[in-house]
C-alpha positions, 0 to 999 in steps of 0.5 A: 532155204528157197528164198536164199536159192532163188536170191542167189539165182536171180543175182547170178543171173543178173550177173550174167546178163550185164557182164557178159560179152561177146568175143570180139577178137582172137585176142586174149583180153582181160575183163574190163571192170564195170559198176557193182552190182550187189546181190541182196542180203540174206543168210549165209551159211556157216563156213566149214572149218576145215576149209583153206583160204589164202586172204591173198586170193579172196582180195583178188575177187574182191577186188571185182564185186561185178563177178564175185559178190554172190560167190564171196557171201554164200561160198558154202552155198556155192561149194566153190573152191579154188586152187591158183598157182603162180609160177616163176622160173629161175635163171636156168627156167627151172619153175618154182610154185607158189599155192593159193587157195580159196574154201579149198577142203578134200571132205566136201564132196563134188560131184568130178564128172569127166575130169575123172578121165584124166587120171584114167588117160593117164594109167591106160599109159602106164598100164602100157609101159608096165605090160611092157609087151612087143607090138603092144603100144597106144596104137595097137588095135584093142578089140573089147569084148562084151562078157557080162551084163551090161557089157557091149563090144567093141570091134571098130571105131569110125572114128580112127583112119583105119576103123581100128580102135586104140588107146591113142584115139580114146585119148584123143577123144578124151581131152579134145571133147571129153568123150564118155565111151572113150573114158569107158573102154580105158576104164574097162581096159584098167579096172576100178581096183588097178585105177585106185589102188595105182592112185593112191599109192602115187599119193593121191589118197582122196580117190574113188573112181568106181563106175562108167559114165553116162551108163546105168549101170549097178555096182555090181556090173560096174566091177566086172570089166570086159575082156579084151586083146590087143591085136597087131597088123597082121591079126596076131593077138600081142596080148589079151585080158579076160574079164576082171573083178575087182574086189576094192573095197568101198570107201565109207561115205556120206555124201548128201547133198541137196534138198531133194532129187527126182527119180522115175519121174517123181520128186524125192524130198531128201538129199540125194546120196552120192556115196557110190559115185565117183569121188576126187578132191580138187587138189588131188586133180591140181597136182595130177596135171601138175605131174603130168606137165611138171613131171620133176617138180612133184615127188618121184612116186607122184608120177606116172611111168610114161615116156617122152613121147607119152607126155608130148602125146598128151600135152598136144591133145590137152591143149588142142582145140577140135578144129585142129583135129583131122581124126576125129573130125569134128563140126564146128557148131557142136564142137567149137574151140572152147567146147572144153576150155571152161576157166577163161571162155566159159560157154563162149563159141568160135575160134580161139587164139593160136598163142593161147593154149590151155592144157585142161580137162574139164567136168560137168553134171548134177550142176557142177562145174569143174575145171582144172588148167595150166594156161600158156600166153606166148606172145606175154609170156604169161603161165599160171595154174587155176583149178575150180569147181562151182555148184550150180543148182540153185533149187537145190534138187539133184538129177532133174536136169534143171541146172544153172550152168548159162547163168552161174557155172560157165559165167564165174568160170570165164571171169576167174579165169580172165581175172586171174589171167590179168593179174598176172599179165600185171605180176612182175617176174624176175625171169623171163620164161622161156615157154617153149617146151609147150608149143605144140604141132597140132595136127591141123 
């Protein structure tokens, strides 16, 4: 088994070195096909059986061997999966989706990292519209409160114009620069058991989201939530929620993967258990941002309760690039353009086409690599969804923070992405869309 990790290691890496290229324009390019390079023979691991795969998807990768050989022979090795759709709209715009899949199966765990966020953005929405109070809306000021252990308050953010914290900026945040504080304090704002029991009862059933991120913290304290209230201009609570315990009852998992981990320092040669972490299949965060851009093109009950100006809110901040934010500010060499756009741009910096937008959220730890995106070409007149998710650890060992992110994650993301893209700047369509209900004012 180590042969095969340092094989597929030294393949990929490879890869990387002789395809990847500068960006040289603001221009969305397609790849440009060199010569193979093949990968050398060893095992492959044995399928699941309960994966979906569309031949048609898997002949577009191989059609680009340069990119995808390494993939396409250790697929399980790799844990890939991907979902693309194609969308074509009718006479009257009304669009119609067509699902392809690549080792698509909800049983074989990933770990999600932030995209987790972007169901939880969303019900903080929800949540709003269900509480349905007076003067209580994503910019009123929410005061948290630290009852518990390992609990911290949170009294201003200096991050908003005012110092005031609110819903509006976590989201912001969120989509923008996938911040973990932001994703916290709406996680501490709704409770594990509101997340996935709303969830689930959408209908997306392969749903565990039941900690914070980048704390470390026990199951216990990832129950209890602080205590918040809502507050108005002039310092009158409009509404306030103590402390909350949920009662969720776990999920039974067997979640094991690697061949080892590290603890304390110390290197534990068993798989490491990630049974009490987050858990979301790919294809229940595909139809999410589905419903959320889509709204009537899914079921009524797989869509959340949020008001026009609810979807425009996250539309804009999905798709905006850091640059383009006034509130926060961010630096440009830290938070570049595609700081969070991993399907099409991979690990590449700088500035970003205006006509391009891709509305996303991405994830990233323990060595996965998670991207789930609609992207919008205005000037071709290009829309297509594309979610994925890669393992990139090839030694096999969880929570040493030696992961291959520069030579196989953000590498075979930025190549599925432009490859799916020039495919269908070549698929014909008997409509022209008209995209632009998703052109957004972006604040700068």
């Amino acid at each position: 088994m180590k042969k095969l990790y340092f094989l597929l290691t030294a393949g990929m890496a490879f890869l990387f070195s002789a395809c990847h290229a500068s960006k040289k324009s603001q221009q969305a390019v397609a790849p440009a096909v060199t010569d193979t390079i093949h990968i050398p023979a060893v095992p492959a691991t044995i399928p699941s059986s309960t994966a979906r795969t569309d031949a048609f998807l898997e002949n577009i990768l191989r059609q680009y061997p340069q990119y995808f050989d390494a993939i396409l022979r250790y697929p399980d090795s790799f844990r890939v999966q991907i979902i693309y759709t194609q969308i074509d709209r009718g006479a009257n715009n009304v669009p119609e989706f067509k699902n392809y899949y690549y080792h698509v199966d909800p049983s074989r765990y990933f770990y999600p990292a932030s995209t987790v966020k972007m169901p939880t953005a969303l019900l903080a929405l929800q949540r709003l519209n269900e509480l349905n109070k007076e003067g209580l809306d994503k910019y009123t000021t929410m005061i948290t409160e630290a009852a518990y252990s390992a609990q911290t308050p949170v009294y201003n953010d200096p991050t908003t114009p005012d110092g005031r914290p609110n819903i509006a900026q976590y989201i912001r945040k969120i989509f923008m620069v996938s911040d973990n504080d932001a994703y916290n304090r709406l996680y501490e704002f709704l409770g594990p058991e509101y997340i996935n029991t709303r969830l689930r009862k959408m209908g997306y059933t392969d749903v565990e989201i039941i900690h914070h991120l980048e704390l470390v913290m026990t199951e216990d304290e990832n129950r209890h939530t602080n205590p918040l209230r809502f507050i108005d201009d002039q310092g009158r609570t409009v509404y306030e929620q103590p402390m909350q315990v949920s009662t969720l009852k776990a999920l039974p998992r067997q979640d094991l993967l690697g061949r080892g981990y590290e603890r304390g320092g110390q290197l534990i040669n068993e798989p490491f258990n990630f049974s009490r972490k987050n858990r979301i299949s790919l294809e229940d965060l595909h139809n999410i941002l589905r419903s959320v851009l889509f709204p009537q093109s899914v079921p009524a009950h797989q869509r959340f309760n949020l008001t026009p100006e609810d979807y425009s809110f996250v539309w804009k901040y999905m798709s905006q690039y850091p640059q383009e934010s006034i509130w926060p500010p961010y630096d440009s060499v830290t938070y570049h353009d595609a700081f969070c756009k991993f399907l099409y741009w991979g690990n590449e910096k700088g500035r970003l086409p205006k006509q391009f937008r891709i509305f996303n959220k991405i994830g990233d730890a323990y060595g996965f690599a998670i991207d789930v995106a609609y992207f919008v070409d205005f000037e071709k007149n290009i829309e297509f969804m594309l979610a994925a998710t890669i393992l990139s650890n090839s030694d096999g060992v969880f929570n040493d923070s030696q992961y291959d992110y520069e030579t196989i994650g953000f590498p075979f993301m930025k190549h599925l992405g432009r490859v799916i893209y020039d495919h269908e700047l070549h698929r014909p369509r008997q409509h022209r869309p008209d995209l632009s209900g998703f052109r957004m004012v972006y604040d700068k």
